[in-house]
C-alpha positions in Angstrom: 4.5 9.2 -27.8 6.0 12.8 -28.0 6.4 13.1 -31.9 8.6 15.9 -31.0 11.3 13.6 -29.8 13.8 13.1 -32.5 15.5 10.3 -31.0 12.5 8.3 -31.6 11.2 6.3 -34.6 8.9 8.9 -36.6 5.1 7.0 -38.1 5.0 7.1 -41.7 2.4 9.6 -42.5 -0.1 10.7 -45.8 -1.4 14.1 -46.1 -4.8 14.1 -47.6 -7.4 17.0 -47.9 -10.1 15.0 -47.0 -10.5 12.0 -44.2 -13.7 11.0 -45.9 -11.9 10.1 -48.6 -9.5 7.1 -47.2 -11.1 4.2 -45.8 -10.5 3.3 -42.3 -10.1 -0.7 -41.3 -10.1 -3.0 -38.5 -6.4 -3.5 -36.9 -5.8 -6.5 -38.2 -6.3 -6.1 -42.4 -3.1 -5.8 -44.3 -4.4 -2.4 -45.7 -5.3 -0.9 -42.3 -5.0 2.4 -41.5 -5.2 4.6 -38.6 -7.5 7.9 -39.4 -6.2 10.3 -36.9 -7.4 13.9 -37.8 -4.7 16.3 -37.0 -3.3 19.3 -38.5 0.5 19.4 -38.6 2.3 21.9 -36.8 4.9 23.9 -37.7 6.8 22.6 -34.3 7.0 19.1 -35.8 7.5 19.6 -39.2 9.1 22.4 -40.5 9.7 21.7 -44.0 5.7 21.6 -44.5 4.6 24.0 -47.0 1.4 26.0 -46.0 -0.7 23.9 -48.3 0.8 20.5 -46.4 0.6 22.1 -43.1 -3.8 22.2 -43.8 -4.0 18.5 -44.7 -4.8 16.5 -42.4 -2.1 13.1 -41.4 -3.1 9.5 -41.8 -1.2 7.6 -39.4 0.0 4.0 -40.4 -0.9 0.8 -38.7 1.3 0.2 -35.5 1.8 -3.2 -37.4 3.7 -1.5 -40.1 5.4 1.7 -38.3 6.2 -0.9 -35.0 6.0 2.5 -32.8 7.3 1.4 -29.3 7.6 -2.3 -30.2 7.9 -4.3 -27.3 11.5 -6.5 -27.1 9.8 -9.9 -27.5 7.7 -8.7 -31.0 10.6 -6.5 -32.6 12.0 -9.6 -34.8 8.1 -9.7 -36.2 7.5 -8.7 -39.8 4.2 -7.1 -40.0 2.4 -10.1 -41.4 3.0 -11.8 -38.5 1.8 -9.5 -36.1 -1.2 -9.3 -38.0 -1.4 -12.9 -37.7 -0.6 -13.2 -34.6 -3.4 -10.5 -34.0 -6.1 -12.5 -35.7 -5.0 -15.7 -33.3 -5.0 -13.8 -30.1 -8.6 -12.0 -30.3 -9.8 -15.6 -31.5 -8.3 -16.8 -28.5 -9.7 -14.1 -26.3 -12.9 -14.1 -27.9 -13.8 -18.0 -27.7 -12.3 -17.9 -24.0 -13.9 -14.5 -22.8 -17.3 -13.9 -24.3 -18.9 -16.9 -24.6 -18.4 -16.8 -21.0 -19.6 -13.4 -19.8 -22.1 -13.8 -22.7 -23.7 -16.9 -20.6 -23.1 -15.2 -17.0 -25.1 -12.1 -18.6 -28.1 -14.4 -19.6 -28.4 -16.0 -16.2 -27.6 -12.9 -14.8 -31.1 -10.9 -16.7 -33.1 -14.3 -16.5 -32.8 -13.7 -12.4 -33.0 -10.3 -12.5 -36.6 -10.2 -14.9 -38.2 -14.0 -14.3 -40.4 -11.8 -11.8 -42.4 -10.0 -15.0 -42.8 -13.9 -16.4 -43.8 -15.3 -13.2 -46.5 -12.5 -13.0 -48.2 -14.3 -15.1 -47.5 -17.7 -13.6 -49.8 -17.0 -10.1 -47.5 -14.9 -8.3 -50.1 -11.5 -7.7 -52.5 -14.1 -6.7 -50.3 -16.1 -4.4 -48.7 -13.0 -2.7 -52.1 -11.0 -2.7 -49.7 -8.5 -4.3 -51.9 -4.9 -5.9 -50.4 -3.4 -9.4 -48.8 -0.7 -7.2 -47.1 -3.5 -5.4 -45.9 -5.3 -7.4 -44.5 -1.9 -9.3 -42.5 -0.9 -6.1 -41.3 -5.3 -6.1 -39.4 -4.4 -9.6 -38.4 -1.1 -8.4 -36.5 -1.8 -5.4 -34.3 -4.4 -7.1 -32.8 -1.1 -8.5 -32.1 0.8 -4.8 -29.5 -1.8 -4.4 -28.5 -2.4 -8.0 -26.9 1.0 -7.9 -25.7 1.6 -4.7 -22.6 -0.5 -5.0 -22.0 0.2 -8.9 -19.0 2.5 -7.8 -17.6 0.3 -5.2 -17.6 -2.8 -7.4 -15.8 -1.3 -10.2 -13.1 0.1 -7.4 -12.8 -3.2 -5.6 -12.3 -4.8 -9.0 -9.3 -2.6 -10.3 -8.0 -3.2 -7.3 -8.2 -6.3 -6.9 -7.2 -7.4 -10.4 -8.7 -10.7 -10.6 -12.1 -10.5 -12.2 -12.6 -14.9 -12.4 -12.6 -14.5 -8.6 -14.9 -11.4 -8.0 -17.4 -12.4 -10.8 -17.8 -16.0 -9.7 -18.3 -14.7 -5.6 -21.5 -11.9 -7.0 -22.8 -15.0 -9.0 -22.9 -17.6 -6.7 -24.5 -15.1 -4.1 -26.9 -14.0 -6.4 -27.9 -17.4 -7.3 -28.5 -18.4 -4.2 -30.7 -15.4 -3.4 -32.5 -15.9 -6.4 -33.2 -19.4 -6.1 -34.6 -18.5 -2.9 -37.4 -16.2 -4.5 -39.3 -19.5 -4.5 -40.2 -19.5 -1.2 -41.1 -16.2 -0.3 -45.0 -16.5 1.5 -45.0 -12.7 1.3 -45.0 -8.9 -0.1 -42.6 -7.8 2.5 -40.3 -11.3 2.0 -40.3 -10.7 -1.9 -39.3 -7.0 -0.9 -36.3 -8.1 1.0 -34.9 -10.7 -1.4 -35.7 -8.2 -4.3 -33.5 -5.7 -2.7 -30.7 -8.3 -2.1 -30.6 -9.7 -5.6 -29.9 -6.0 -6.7 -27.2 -5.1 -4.1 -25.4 -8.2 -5.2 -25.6 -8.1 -8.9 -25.2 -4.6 -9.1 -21.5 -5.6 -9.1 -21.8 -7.6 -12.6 -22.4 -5.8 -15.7 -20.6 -2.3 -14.8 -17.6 -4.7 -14.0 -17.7 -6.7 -17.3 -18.0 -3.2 -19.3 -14.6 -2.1 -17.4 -13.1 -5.5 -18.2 -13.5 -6.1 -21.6 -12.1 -2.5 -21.8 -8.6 -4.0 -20.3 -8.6 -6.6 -22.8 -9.9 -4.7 -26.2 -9.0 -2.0 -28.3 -11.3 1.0 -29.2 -11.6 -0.4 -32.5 -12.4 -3.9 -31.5 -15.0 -2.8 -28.5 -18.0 -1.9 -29.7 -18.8 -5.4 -31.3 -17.6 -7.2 -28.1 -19.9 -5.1 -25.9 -22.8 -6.1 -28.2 -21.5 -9.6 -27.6 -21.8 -9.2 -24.0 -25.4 -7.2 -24.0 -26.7 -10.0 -26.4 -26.4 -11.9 -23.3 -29.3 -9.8 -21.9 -31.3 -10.5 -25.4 -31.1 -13.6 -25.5 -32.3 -14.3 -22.4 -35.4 -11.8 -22.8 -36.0 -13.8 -26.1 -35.8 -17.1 -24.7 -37.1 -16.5 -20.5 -40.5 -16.1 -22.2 -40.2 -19.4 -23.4 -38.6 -21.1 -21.0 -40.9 -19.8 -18.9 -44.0 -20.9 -20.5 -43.0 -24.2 -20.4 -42.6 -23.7 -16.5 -46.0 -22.8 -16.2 -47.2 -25.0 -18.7 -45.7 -28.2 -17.1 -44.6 -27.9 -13.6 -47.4 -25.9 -11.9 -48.1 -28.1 -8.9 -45.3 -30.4 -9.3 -43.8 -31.3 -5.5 -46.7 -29.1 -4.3 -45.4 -25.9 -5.6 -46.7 -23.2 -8.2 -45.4 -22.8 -11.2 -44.1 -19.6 -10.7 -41.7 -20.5 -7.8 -40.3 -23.2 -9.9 -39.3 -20.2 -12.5 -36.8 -18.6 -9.7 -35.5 -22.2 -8.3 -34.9 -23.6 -11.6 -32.8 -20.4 -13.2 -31.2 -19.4 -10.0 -29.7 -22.9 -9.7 -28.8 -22.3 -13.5 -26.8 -19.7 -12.3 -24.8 -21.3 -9.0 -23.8 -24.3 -11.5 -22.5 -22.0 -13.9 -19.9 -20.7 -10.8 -17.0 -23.5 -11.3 -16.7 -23.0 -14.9 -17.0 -19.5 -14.8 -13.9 -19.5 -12.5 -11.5 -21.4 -14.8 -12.5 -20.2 -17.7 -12.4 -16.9 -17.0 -8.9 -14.8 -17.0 -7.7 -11.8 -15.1 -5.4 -9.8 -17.2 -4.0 -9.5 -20.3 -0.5 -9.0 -18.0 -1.1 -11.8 -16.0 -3.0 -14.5 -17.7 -1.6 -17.9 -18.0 -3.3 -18.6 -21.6 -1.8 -16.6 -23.8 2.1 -17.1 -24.7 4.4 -14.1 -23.5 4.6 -12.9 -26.9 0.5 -12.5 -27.0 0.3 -10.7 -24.0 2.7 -8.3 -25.0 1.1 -8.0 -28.4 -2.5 -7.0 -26.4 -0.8 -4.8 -24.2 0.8 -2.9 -26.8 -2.1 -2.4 -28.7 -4.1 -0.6 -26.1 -1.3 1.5 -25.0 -1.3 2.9 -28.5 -4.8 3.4 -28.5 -3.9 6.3 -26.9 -0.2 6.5 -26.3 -0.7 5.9 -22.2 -0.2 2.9 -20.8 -3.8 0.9 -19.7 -1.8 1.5 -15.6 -2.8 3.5 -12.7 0.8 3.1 -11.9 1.9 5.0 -15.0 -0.9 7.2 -15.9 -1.1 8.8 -12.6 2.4 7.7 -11.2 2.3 6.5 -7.5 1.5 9.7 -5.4 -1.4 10.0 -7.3 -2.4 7.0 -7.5 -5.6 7.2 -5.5 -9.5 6.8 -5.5 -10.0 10.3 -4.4 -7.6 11.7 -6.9 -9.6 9.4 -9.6 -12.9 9.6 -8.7 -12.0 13.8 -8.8 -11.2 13.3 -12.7 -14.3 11.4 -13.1 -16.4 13.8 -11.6 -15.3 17.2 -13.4 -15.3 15.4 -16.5 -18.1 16.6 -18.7 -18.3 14.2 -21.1 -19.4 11.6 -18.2 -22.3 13.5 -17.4 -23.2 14.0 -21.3 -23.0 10.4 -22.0 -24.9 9.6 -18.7 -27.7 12.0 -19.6 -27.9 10.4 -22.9 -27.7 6.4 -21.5 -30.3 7.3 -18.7 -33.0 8.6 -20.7 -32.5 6.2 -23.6 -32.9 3.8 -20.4 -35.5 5.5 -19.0 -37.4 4.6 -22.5 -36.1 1.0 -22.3 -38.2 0.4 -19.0 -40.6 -1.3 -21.3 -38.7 -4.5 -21.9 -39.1 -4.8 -17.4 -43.1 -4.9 -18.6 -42.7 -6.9 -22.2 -45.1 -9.8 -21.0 -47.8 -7.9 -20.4 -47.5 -5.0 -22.8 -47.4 -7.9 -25.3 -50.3 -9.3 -23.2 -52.4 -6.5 -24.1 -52.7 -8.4 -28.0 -55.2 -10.3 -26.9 -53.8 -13.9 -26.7 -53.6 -16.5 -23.9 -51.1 -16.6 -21.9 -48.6 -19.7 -23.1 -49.1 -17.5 -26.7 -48.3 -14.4 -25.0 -44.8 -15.8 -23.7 -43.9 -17.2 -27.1 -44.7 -13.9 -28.6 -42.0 -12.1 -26.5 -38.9 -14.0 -28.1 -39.6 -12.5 -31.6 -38.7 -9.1 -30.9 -35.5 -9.8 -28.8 -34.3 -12.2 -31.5 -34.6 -9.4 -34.0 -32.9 -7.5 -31.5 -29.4 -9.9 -31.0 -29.2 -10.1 -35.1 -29.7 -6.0 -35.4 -27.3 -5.0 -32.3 -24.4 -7.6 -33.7 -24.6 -5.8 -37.3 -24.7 -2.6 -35.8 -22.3 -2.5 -33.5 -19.5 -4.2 -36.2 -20.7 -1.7 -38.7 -19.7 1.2 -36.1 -16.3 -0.6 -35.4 -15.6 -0.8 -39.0 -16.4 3.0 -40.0 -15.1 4.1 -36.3 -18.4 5.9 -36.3 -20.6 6.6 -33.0 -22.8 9.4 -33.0 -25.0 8.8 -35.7 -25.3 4.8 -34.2 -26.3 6.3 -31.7 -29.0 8.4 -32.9 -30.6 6.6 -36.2 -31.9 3.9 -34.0 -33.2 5.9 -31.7 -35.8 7.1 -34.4 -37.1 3.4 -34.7 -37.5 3.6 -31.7 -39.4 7.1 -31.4 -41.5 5.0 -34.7 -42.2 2.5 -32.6 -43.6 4.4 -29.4 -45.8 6.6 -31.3 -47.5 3.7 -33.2 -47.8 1.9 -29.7 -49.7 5.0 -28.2 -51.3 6.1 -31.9 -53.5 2.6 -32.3 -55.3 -0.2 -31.3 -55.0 -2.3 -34.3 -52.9 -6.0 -33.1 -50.5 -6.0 -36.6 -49.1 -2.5 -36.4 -48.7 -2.8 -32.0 -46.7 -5.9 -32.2 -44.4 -4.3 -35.6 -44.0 -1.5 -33.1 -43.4 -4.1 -30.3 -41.0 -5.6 -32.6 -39.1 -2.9 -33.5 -38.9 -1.6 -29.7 -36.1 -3.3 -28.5 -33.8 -3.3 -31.7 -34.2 0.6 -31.6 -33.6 1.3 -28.0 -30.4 -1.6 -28.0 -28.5 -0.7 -30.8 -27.7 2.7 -29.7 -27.4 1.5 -25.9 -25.0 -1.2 -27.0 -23.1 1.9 -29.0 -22.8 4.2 -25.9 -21.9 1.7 -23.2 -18.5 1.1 -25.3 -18.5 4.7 -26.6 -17.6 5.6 -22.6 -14.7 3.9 -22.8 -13.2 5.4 -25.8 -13.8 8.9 -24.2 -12.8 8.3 -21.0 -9.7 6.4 -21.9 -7.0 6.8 -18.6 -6.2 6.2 -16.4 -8.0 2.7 -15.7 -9.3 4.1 -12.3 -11.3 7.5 -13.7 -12.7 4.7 -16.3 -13.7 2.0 -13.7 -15.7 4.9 -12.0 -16.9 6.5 -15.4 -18.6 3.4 -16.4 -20.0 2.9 -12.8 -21.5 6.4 -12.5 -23.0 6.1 -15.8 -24.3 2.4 -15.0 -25.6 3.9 -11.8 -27.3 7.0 -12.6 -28.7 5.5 -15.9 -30.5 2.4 -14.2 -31.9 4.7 -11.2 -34.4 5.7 -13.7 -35.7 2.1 -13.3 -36.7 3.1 -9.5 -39.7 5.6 -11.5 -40.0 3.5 -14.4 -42.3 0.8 -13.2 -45.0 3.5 -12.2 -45.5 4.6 -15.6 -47.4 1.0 -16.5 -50.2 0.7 -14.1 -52.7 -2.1 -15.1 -55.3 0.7 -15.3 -53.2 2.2 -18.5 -53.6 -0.6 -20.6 -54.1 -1.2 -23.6 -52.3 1.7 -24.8 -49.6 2.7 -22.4 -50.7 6.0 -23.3 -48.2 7.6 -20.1 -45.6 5.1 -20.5 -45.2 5.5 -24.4 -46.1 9.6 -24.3 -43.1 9.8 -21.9 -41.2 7.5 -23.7 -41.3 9.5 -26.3 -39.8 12.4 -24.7 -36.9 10.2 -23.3 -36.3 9.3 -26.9 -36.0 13.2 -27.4 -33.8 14.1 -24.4 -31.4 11.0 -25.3 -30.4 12.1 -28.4 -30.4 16.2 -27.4 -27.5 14.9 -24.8 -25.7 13.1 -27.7 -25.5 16.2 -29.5 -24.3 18.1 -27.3 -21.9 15.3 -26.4 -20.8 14.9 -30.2 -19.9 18.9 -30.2 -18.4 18.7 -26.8 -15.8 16.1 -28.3 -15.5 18.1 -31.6 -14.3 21.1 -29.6 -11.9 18.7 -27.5 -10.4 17.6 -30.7 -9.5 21.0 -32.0 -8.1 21.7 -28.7 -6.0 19.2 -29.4 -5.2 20.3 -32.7 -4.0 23.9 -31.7 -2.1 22.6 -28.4 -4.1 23.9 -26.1 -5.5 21.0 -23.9 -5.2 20.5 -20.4 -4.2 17.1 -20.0 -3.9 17.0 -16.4 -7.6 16.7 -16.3 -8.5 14.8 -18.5 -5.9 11.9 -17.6 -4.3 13.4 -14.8 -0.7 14.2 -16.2 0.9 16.5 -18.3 -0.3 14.3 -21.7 3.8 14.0 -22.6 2.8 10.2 -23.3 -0.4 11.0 -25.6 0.0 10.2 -29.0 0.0 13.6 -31.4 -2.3 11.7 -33.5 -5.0 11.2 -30.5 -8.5 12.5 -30.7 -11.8 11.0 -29.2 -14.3 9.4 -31.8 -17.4 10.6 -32.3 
């Protein structure tokens, strides 16, 4: 909104000397508040003294200034909308994460049952070598980000997510479930690269959804919701598949390691039906939610920023293109920043595609081995949940981005440093709560930086998704057998990807710092960043860091 405008309502505002020194809330508490760091103008207040005119303006809940109301909320007090708030994100929660939560864990149980069956005959079987079966979980990853763009495109525009997540699952159930009968290296090859063509499509798409549906304060925690779907199922697919191994090998004439990909592929493909009613489309279109909660959701994100969450009305119709958005995307600096820092901080995260048999190297047998992978991942959903609402609630992502990268960093240089079994499984413990809570940080933090139009984000997200799990291609090479006990490549280079991750989110923190006081003094070039003339942008605006 152009505060400029007097014909419009004006947002009840505080000067304070200090931001630090006022709280800032979820949406929804009676004494929210809005931190927006801004230094008023001259141009929009004239009766400020000089003194006034350094302080900085804390911007009221929309709840309570009811800024560009819409018709159907205006007879609202502001308890009610607060109310209604609470009832609507319930709503959405309970009928949008469970769901994607469960399609993520049958998603990463196909995806990685490959480094559990390992260990369930299939070397032997396939008369696969340790360099073989390295390139077997690398080429998953030549098709997992070739259509990462695409599927975000063909997802904005088609506008109905329960229909294009419920096709990419039922194909790559079937393709999974198919693993099972592969008789060779070049068959497992095939269906490997397959499996990542076709689910390449999922997670990039459910980071762009949730973004449709969630404010920038509300985010963070849901994207942990949704990632805990991957922890989960690294916590529980060593258990699940120890049973497999334990009591099917041989069953109907088949090793136990093909029953692993037939069981949890047709997991998947009977997931499909519910997924597809359960799941909605958009907050504009869902059948749900009452009229009044729509509006109430769609409200609430256009303040976020002050644009509406359109291609239509961001961009306007003439420009309303792929080119003209992809063109945005890729000029944008703070995409490649946050991309350099997700795809080394992945890079170092290749060890969870080798967790069975780093945690083999312990010393135990091999049921014990597969129990002694849940531990860790546990540890991980409980840390990345606490994490992420503790970011949400200070509005804080930099330094939740870096401090857990240091447990991390703690935890590679004790893997390499010793052989001693307590202090390599803490480290082993501590691995993926380090390396998750800051990923789990930055995959929502792209979304609050690259805000509009809905296009430029779709694509964002994709190149980030794309470039950051290329790494994975590499990655496997680092853990030949011959490397073990220690790792000592693996975790050495680790290490250095810990380093270079948090360098980029320096530089990506002062980037945004010198964005905001660009801001401040009236001197930023909308056009690209959200491809108009900012008009619509809020006056209070800046990007979190």
């Amino acid at each position: 909104m152009d505060v400029s405008d007097n014909n419009k309502k004006q947002p009840e505002v505080t000067y304070v000397e200090n931001v630090d020194d006022v709280t800032s809330k979820s949406w929804d508490n009676k004494t929210d508040i809005e931190l927006k760091a801004t230094y008023a103008s001259s141009e929009n207040n004239e009766s400020l003294t000089d003194e006034e005119r350094k302080g900085t303006i804390v911007e009221q809940s929309i709840f309570i200034t009811k800024e560009d109301i819409p018709e159907s909320l205006k007879d609202f007090t502001t308890e009610e909308l607060e109310e209604l708030s609470k009832k609507t994100r319930l709503k959405m929660d309970l009928r949008i994460l469970i769901m994607v939560c469960w399609i993520y864990i049958c998603n990463y149980l196909d995806r990685t049952n490959i480094a559990s069956a390992r260990l369930g005959g299939l070397e032997e079987d396939l008369n696969l070598t340790s360099t073989q079966y390295q390139t077997v979980l690398s080429v998953l990853f030549v098709g997992y980000i070739t259509m990462q763009i695409p599927s975000n495109i063909i997802l904005n525009r088609l506008g109905k997510p329960s229909l294009f997540i419920t096709i990419i699952m039922t194909v790559w159930g079937i393709i999974s479930t198919c693993t099972g009968a592969v008789q060779s290296y070049g068959g497992l090859l095939v269906i490997r690269i397959l499996l990542g063509f076709v689910e390449s499509g999922f997670f990039g798409c459910c980071l762009y959804y949730l973004s449709c549906w969630y404010t920038k304060k509300e985010l963070a925690l849901r994207n942990s919701i949704l990632y805990s779907g991957s922890l989960i199922s690294g916590a529980f697919s060593g258990l699940i598949s120890a049973g497999i191994i334990e009591g099917m090998d041989g069953v109907a004439g088949l090793r136990a390691w093909r029953w692993c990909f037939i069981i949890e592929g047709a997991i998947t493909v009977a997931t499909v039906p519910f997924a597809y009613m359960i799941l909605p489309d958009n907050p504009s279109n869902t059948k749900f939610l009452s009229q009044e909660e729509k509006d109430l959701i769609m409200w609430k994100l256009k303040m976020d920023v002050g644009d509406s969450d359109s291609d239509d009305a961001v961009l306007g119709g003439s420009k309303n293109s792929f080119k003209f958005a992809l063109k945005l995307a890729f000029k944008d600096k703070k995409v490649w920043l946050i991309t350099g820092c997700i795809s080394f901080l992945v890079a170092a995260a290749g060890v969870t595609n080798f967790f069975p048999s780093v945690v083999s190297t312990l010393g135990f047998e091999r049921i014990i081995t597969l129990c002694l992978t849940a531990p860790p991942y546990c540890i991980a959903v409980v840390t990345t949940f606490i994490w992420a609402s503790h970011s949400d609630r200070t509005g804080e992502r930099f330094w939740h981005v870096v401090l857990p990268l240091f447990v991390a960093l703690i935890a590679f240089i004790i893997a390499v440093s010793t052989l001693n079994t307590g202090a390599r499984y803490f480290a082993m413990c501590l691995m993926p709560s380090g390396l998750y809570c800051s990923y789990t940080i930055i995959i929502s933090w792209i979304s609050l930086i690259v805000p509009r139009p809905p296009l430029k984000r779709a694509i964002a997200i994709s190149i980030m998704n794309c470039l950051a799990n290329s790494t994975s291609i590499w990655n496997a090479y680092l853990y030949p057998e011959s490397n073990a006990p220690r790792y000592t490549i693996a975790m050495s280079c680790n290490i250095a990807f810990i380093f270079l991750s948090m360098f980029f989110a320096f530089l990506l923190r002062f980037y945004l710092i010198s964005l905001n006081k660009k801001i401040e003094n009236n001197t930023m070039d909308w056009f690209s960043e959200f491809g108009n003339d900012g008009s619509h942008i809020k006056k209070t605006y800046r990007y979190m860091y």
